[in-house]
One Martini backbone bead per residue (centre of mass of N, CA, C, O) as a GRO file, in nm:
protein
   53
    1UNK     BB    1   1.662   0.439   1.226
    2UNK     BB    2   1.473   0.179   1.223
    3UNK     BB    3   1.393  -0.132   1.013
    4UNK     BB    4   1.109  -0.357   0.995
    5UNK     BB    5   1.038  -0.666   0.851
    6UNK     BB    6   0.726  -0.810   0.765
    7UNK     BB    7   0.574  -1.092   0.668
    8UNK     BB    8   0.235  -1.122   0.530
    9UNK     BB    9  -0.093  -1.226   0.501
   10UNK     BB   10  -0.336  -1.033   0.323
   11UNK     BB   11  -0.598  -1.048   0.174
   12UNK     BB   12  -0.745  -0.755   0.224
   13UNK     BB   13  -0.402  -0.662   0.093
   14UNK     BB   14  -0.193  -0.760  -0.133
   15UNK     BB   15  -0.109  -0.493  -0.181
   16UNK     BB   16   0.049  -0.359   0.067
   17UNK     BB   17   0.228  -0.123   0.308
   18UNK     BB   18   0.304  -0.122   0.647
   19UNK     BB   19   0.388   0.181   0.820
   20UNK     BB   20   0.517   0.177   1.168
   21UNK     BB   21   0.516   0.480   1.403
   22UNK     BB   22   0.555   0.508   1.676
   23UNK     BB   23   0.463   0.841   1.759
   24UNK     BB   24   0.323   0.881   1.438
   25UNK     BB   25   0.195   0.632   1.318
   26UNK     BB   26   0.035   0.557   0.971
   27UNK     BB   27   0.103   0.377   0.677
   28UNK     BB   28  -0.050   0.310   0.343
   29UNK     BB   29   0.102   0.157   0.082
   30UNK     BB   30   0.028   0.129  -0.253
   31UNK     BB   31   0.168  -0.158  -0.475
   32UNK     BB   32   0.186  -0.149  -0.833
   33UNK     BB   33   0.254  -0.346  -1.028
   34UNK     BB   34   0.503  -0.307  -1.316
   35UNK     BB   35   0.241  -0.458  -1.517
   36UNK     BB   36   0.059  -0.299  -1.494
   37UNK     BB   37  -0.205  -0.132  -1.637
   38UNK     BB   38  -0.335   0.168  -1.733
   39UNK     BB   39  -0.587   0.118  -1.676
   40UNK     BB   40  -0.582  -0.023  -1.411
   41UNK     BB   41  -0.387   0.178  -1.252
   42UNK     BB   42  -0.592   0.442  -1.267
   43UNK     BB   43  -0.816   0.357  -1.028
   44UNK     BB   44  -0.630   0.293  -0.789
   45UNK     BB   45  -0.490   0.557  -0.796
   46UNK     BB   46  -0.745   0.733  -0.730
   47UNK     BB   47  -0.826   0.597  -0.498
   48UNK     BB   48  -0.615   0.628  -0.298
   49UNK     BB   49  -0.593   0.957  -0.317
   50UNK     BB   50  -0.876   0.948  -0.165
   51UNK     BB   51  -0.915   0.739   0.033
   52UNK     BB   52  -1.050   0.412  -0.126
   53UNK     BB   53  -0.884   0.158  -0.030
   0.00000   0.00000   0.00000
């Protein structure tokens, strides 16, 4: 498998990481800095969860 990196500006998702592999799919990955504090990251984590980020 090769995995191949490309940085992109996206305001609409600026922590987001966008997985793409051809004929299997796309996942988006909600990435957390950690230094966020856990009051902030426990409502994004759990929107992610839901599918609602």
């Amino acid at each position: 498998m090769v995995v191949r990196l490309r940085g992109t500006v996206a305001a609409s998702a600026p922590h987001t990481i966008v997985l793409l592999a051809p004929g299997r799919g796309r996942w988006d990955l909600l990435v957390v800095p950690p230094d966020t504090s856990e009051e902030a990251a426990e409502p994004l984590m759990a929107a992610a969860a839901s599918g609602h980020v």
